[in-house]
C-alpha positions in Angstrom: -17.6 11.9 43.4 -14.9 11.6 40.9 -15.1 9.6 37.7 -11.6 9.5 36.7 -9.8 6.9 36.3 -6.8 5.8 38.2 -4.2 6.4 35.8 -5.4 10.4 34.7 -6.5 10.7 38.9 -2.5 10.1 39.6 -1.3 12.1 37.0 -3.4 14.9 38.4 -2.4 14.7 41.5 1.1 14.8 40.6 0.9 17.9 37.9 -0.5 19.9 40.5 2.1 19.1 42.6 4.7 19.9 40.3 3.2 23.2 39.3 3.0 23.7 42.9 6.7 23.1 43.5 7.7 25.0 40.4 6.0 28.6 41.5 5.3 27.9 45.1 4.8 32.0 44.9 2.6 31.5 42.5 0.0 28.6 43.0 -2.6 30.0 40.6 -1.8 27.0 38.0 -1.9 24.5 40.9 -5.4 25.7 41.4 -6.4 25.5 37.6 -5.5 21.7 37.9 -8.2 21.2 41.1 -10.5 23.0 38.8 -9.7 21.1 35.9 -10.5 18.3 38.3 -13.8 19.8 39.1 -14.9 19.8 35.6 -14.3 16.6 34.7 -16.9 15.5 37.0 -19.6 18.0 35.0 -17.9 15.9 31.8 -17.9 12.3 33.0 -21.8 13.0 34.6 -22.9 13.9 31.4 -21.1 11.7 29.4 -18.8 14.4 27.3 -15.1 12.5 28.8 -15.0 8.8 28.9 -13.5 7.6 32.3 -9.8 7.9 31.2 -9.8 11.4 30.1 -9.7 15.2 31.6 -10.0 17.8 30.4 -6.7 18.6 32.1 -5.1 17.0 28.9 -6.4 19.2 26.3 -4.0 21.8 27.3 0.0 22.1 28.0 1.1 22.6 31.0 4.3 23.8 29.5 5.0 26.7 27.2 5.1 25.3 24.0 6.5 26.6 21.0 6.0 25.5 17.3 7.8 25.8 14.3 6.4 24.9 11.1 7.2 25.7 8.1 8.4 24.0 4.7 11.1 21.7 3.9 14.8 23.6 4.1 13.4 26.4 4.9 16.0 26.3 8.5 13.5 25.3 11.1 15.9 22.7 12.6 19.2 25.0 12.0 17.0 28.0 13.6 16.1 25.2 16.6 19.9 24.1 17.2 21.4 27.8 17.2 18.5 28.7 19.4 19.8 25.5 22.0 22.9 26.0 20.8 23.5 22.5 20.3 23.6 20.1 17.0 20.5 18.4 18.4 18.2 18.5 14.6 19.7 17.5 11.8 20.2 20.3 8.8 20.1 20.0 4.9 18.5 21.2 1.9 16.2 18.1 1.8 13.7 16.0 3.7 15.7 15.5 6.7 13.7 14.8 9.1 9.6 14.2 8.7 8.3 13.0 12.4 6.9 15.6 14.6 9.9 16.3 17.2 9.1 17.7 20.7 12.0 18.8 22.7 12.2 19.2 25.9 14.9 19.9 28.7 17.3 16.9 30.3 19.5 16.7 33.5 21.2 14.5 31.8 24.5 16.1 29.9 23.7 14.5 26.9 20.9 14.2 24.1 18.3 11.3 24.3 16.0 10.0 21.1 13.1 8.4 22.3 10.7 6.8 20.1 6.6 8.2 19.7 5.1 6.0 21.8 6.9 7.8 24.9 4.7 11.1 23.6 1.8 8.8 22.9 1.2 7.4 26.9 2.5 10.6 28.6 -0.7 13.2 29.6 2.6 15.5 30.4 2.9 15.9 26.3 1.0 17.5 24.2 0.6 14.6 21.8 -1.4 12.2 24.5 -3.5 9.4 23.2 -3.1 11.0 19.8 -2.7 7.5 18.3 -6.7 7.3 18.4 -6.6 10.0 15.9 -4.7 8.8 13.2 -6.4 6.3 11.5 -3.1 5.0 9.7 -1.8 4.1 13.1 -5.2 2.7 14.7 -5.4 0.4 11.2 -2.2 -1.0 11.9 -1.0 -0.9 15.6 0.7 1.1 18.2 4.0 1.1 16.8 3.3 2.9 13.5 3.2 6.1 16.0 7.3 6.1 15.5 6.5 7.0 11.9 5.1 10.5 13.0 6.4 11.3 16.4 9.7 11.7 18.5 10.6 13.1 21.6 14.2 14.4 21.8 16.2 15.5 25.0 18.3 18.5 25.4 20.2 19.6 28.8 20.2 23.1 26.5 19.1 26.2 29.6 17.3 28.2 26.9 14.8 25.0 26.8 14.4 24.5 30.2 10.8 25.3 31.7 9.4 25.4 27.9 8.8 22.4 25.2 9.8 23.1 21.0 8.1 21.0 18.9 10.3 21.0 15.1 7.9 19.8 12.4 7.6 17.8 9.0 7.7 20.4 6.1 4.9 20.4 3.8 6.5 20.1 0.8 6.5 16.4 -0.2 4.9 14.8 2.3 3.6 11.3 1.6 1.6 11.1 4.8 0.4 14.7 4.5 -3.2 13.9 5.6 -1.8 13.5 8.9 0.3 16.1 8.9 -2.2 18.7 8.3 -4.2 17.2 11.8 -0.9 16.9 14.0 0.2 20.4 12.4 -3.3 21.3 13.4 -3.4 19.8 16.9 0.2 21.6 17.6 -1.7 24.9 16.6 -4.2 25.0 18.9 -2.3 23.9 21.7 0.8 26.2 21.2 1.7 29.2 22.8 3.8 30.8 20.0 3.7 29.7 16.1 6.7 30.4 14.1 6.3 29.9 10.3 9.2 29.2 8.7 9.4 30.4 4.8 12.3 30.1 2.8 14.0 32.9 1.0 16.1 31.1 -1.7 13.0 29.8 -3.4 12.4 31.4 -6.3 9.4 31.9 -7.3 6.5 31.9 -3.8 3.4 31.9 -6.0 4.7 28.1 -6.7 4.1 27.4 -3.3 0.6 28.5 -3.1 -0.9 25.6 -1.7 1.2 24.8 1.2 1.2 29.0 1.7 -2.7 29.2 2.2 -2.4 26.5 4.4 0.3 27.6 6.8 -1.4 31.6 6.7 -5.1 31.0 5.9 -5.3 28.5 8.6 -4.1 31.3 11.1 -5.4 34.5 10.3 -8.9 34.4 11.3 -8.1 33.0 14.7 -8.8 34.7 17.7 -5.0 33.9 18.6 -3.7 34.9 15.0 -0.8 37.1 17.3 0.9 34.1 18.6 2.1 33.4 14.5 5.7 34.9 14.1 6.3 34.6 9.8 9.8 34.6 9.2 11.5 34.2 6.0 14.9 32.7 6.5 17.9 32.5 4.9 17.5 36.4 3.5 21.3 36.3 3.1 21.1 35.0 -0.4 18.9 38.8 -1.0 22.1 40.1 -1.1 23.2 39.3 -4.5 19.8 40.4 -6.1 20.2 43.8 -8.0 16.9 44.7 -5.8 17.0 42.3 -2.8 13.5 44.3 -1.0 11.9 42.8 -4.4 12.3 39.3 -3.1 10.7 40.6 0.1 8.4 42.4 -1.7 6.9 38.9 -3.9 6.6 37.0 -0.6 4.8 39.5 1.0 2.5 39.9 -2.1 2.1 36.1 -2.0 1.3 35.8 2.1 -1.1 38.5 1.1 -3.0 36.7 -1.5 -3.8 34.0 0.8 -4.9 36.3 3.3 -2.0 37.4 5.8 -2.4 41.8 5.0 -1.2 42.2 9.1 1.0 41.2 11.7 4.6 40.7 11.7 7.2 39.6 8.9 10.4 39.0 9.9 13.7 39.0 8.1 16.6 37.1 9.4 19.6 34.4 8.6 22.3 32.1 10.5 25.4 33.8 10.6 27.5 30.8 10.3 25.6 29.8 7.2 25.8 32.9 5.8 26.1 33.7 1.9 29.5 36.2 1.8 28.0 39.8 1.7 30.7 41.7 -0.3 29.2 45.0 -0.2 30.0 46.4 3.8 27.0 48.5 3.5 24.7 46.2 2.5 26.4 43.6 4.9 25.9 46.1 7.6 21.9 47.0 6.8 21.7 42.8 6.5 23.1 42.5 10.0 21.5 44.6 11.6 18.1 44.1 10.4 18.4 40.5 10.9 19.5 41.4 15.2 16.5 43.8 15.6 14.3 40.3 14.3 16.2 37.9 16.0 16.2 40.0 19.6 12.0 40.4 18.9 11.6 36.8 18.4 13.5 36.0 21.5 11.2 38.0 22.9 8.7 36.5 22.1 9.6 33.1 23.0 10.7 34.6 26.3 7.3 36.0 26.8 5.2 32.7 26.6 5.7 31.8 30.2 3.6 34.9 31.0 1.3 33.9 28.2 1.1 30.2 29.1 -0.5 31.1 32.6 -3.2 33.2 30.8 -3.8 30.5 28.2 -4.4 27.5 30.5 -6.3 29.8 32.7 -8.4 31.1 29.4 -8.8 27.3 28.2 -10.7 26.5 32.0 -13.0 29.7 31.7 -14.1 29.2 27.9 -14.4 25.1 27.9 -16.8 25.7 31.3 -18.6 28.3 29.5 -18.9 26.0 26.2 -20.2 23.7 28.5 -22.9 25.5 30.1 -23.8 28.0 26.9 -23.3 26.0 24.1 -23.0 22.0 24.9 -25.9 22.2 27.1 -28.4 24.3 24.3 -27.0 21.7 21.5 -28.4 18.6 23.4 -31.5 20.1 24.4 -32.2 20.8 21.0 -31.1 17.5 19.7 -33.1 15.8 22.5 -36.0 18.1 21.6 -36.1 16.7 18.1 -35.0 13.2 18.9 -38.3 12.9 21.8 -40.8 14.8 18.8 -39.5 12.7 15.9 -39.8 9.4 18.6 -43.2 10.0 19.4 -44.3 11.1 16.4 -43.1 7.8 14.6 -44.6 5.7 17.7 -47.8 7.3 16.8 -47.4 5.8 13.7 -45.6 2.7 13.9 -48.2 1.9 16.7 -51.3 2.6 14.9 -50.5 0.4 12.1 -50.2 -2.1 14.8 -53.9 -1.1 16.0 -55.0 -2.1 12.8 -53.0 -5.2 12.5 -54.3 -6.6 16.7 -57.8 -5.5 14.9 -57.1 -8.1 11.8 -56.0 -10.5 13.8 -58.6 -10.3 16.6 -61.7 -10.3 14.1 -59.9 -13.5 11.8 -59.5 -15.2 15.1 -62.8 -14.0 16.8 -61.6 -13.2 19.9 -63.1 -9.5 20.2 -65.4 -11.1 23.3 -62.7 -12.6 25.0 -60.7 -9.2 24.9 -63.6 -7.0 25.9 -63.6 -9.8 29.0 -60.6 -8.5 30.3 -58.4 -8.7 32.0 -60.2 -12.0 33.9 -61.8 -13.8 30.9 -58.6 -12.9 29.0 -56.2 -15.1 30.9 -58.9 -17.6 31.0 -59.4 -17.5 27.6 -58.6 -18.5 24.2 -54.9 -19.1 23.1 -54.7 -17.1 20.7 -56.2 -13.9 22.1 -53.4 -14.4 24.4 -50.7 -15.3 22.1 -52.1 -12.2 20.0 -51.8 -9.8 23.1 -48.5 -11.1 24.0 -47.2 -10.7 20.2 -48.7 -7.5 20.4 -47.0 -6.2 23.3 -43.8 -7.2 22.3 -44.0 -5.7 19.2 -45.1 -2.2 21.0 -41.9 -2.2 23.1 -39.3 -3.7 20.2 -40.7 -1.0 18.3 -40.7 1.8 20.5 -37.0 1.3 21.6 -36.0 0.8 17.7 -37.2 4.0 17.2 -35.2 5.7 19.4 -32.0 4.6 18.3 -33.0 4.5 14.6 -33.5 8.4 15.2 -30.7 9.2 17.5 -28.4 7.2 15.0 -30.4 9.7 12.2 -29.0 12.8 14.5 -26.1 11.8 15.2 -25.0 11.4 11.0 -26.6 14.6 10.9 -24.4 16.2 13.4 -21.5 15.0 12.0 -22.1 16.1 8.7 -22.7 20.1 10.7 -19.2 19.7 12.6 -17.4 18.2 9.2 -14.1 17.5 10.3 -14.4 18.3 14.1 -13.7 14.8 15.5 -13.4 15.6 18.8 -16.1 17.9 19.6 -18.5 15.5 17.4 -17.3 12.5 19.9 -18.2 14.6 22.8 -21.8 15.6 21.7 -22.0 11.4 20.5 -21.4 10.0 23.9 -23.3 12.8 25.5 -26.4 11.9 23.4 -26.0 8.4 23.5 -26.0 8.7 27.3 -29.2 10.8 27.2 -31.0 9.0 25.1 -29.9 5.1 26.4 -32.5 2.7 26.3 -32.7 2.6 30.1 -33.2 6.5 30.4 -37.3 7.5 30.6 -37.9 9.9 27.5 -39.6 12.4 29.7 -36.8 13.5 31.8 -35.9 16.9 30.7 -32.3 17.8 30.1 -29.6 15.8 28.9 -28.2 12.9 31.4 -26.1 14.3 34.3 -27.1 18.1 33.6 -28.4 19.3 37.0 -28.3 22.1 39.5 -25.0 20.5 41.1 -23.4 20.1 37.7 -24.7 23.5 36.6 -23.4 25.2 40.0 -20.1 23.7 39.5 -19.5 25.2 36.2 -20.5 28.5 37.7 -17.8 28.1 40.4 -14.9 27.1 38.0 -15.9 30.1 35.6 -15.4 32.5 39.0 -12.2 30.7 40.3 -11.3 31.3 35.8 -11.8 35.1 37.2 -10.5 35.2 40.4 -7.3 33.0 38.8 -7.2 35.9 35.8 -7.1 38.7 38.8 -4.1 36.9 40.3 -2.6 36.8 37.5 -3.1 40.7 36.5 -2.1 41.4 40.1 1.5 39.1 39.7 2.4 40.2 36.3 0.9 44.6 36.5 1.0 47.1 38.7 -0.7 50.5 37.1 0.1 52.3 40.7 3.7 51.7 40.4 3.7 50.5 44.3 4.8 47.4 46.0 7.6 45.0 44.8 10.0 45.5 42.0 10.8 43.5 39.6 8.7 40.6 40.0 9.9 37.3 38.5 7.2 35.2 36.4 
C-alpha cells in the first residue's frame, strides 16, 4: 500500500520515467526511484515522512555543483566563462545575494524565474525549503524571492548537470539563513567549489567566514568533493614574492583545519592584471591551465559520481532506518512506558488514598464491598465517588503519557541541537507510537514489523546489486568487452 500523496506519487512516476528515457542503457537510476518508492512506505507506516513527502526528494537527481565562496571573490565571473555566457552578474561588491540554481534551457535565451518556482518543484534541490526558514514561514510564501532564483541557460556545458552560484559571506544581513541553505546545498551537492579571493590582503581577517567555509567540510566523509580555489592569482604577479601570498592563505586554511586536499591556483584571462615579466606570465599561465583542465575534470566527472551518490543515499538512509531509527525509538519508548508506569503507580495511589477519604467521610465502605450489585443500587455518592474516581484514573493515565513523551521529545531535541530535520522525523515517529489510541504494551515503535523490516532488507540488496551495475558500467579490471563506454 502506498502512502504518498498524489502530487509526490506523480512526480515519481514521472522522474523515473525521465531517468528511464535519459539512459535507457542504463536503468539502474530508474530502479533507485521504485526503491525510493518502496521506502517511503517503511517511512509513512512508521510515521518518519508525512504523506506529502519521499524520501526521493532528499537527493538530486541531477549532478549538482556548488560554488561558494565570499563576496568578489569571481564565483559568478568563474560561472559565466564556464557557460560562456554573461548569465551572473560580476563586480567587486554585493552583486547578487539570492541563492541562484542554473540549469539548462531549449530555449535560445536566458530566463529569470522567481524562488517560488525552486520552492514547489521536487525536481530542485531547494523543494519545500520555505518550511525551513523561519523568516519566510513568519511572513509568507513570497519572501522566498529574497533568498532564491532559478536562472535558465541554453549554455551545452550545463546541460544534463544543475550550478547553483551562492550569496558570499561577507556582509550578509540574512546570514542565519545563509549558513542553512549553504548548508543544505552541501549535503546535497556533488562537487563543492570554494571560492577564495587572492587580492585580499590580509586572510587571517577573514577567519570567521574561513572556518566556516573549510571547518564545515573537512571532517566529512565526502570532504573530496571540496575543490579550494583562490581566484584572481593574477594580481600575485606584482608581489616581489607572489608564492608568499599563496603561502599566508594556505597557512590560514590550515589554521582552521584544511592540512589536505587540493588548492588551486587560477585567474580569468580576460580580466587579467598585465603580467610584464614573459616568464612569470608564462609560469602564471600555465599553472593556472593545469588547474583549470583538473577542475573541468572534475565537474565532468560528477555524472559518474551522481549515480554512486543517489545509489549511496538509498543504501545508508535504509540502513539508518533499520540500525539506528529503529534502536532510537525503542529506547525512547523503553523509557517513555517505565517513566509512564512508574508515575501511574504514583499518581494512582494518591488516588487510593483520596477514594479511601472520601469513602470513609461518606460511609459508603458497605455499599462498595456490596459490589458490583448493591453498588448500582446504592448510595449516590458511592457512585458519584466511583465514577469521579474512574475518570480521574483514565484523565490521569493518558496525561501522563504525553506529559512524558513531550518531556522526551525536548530532551531529544536538545541531543540533536540544530538537526531539524532528523529531530522532526524521530517527533512524528514517537508521537505515532505513543498516540493515545496506541495500547502501551505493544512492543516496537508503530509500523515497525516483519513486512517493513523485510523491505528495508530488499532495498539495502537492490543498494548492492544497483552499486554492482554500476561498477560493471563504469570498470572493467579484465580489459574485455566494450570500449569506451559512455556514462
Amino acid at each position: 500500500m502506498s502512502y504518498s500523496s498524489t502530487q509526490i506519487n506523480k512526480y515519481l512516476k514521472s522522474l523515473q520515467k525521465h531517468l528511464a528515457d535519459e539512459h535507457p542503457d542504463n536503468p539502474t537510476l530508474a530502479n533507485a526511484v521504485r526503491s525510493f518508492r518502496k521506502m517511503d512506505y517503511v517511512g509513512h507506516s512508521m510515521g518518519l515522512l508525512s504523506k506529502d513527502e519521499s524520501y526521493a526528494t532528499c537527493v538530486t537527481w541531477w549532478p549538482m555543483v556548488a560554488v561558494l565562496g565570499t563576496f568578489s571573490a569571481g564565483k559568478s565571473t568563474f560561472i559565466n566563462t564556464y557557460l560562456d555566457t554573461q548569465l551572473q552578474r560580476t563586480g567587486n561588491q554585493a552583486v547578487d545575494d539570492k541563492f541562484t540554481v542554473i540549469c539548462f534551457s531549449r530555449l535560445n535565451e536566458a530566463k529569470t524565474l522567481p524562488g517560488i518556482a525552486l520552492d514547489a518543484d521536487p525536481r530542485f534541490p531547494f523543494f519545500q525549503i520555505s518550511r525551513s526558514i523561519e523568516e519566510i514561514s513568519a511572513t509568507g510564501q513570497e519572501r522566498i524571492d529574497a533568498y532564491l532564483q532559478l536562472k535558465t541557460c541554453p549554455s551545452e556545458n550545463l546541460r544534463g548537470k544543475i550550478l547553483i552560484d551562492s550569496p558570499g559571506f561577507d556582509a550578509d544581513n540574512q546570514r542565519a539563513s545563509t549558513l542553512r541553505l549553504t548548508q543544505h546545498i552541501i549535503n546535497l551537492s556533488d562537487l563543492v567549489l570554494v571560492f577564495f579571493d587572492a587580492r585580499h590582503p590580509e586572510p587571517k581577517a577573514m577567519q570567521d567566514t574561513l572556518a566556516y567555509l573549510v571547518s564545515a567540510s573537512v571532517n566529512r566523509a565526502d570532504a573530496n568533493k571540496f575543490l579550494y580555489i583562490l581566484n584572481q592569482i593574477d594580481v600575485t604577479a606584482q608581489e616581489d614574492n607572489p608564492e608568499e601570498v599563496v603561502s599566508a592563505w594556505q597557512r590560514s586554511l590550515a589554521e582552521v583545519g584544511l592540512i589536505s586536499g587540493r588548492f588551486y591556483r587560477i585567474y580569468n584571462p580576460s580580466a587579467a592584471v598585465p603580467i610584464a615579466n614573459p616568464h612569470i606570465r608564462e609560469r602564471f599561465e600555465k599553472k593556472r591551465e593545469e588547474d583549470m583542465a583538473d577542475i573541468n575534470a572534475r565537474i565532468r566527472q560528477i555524472e559518474v559520481e551522481r549515480s554512486y551518490r543517489i545509489v549511496g543515499k538509498l543504501e545508508q538512509t535504509a540502513k539508518d532506518i533499520k540500525n539506528r531509527v529503529v534502536t532510537k525509538l525503542n529506547d525512547m519508548l523503553n523509557q517513555w512506558k517505565n517513566k509512564v508506569m512508574l508515575f501511574d503507580g504514583i499518581v494512582f495511589g494518591l488516588l487510593g488514598i483520596i477514594a479511601g477519604g472520601l469513602f470513609t467521610m461518606t460511609e459508603s465502605w458497605g455499599t462498595l464491598k456490596a459490589f458490583p450489585d448493591e453498588l448500582l443500587q446504592g448510595e449516590t455518592s458511592a457512585v458519584v465517588i466511583a465514577a469521579f474516581l474512574l475518570i480521574a484514573v483514565i484523565y490521569t493515565h493518558f496525561t501522563v503519557r504525553r506529559t512524558v513523551a513531550n518531556h522526551l521529545l525536548k530532551k531529544l531535541a536538545v541531543e540533536l541541537g540544530k538537526d531539524e530535520d532528523t529531530y522532526k522525523q524521530y517527533m512524528r515517529a514517537f508521537n505515532k507510537s505513543t498516540a493515545a489510541y496506541r495500547p502501551m504494551f505493544l512492543s516496537g515503535p508503530s509500523g515497525w514489523n516483519d513486512v517493513t523490516e523485510q523491505t528495508l532488507d530488499e532495498i539495502i540488496n537492490e543498494a548492492n546489486d544497483y552499486i554492482q551495475a554500476l561498477n560493471d558500467q563504469f570498470t572493467n579490471p579484465s580489459g574485455h568487452g566494450k570500449e569506451n563506454s559512455q556514462v
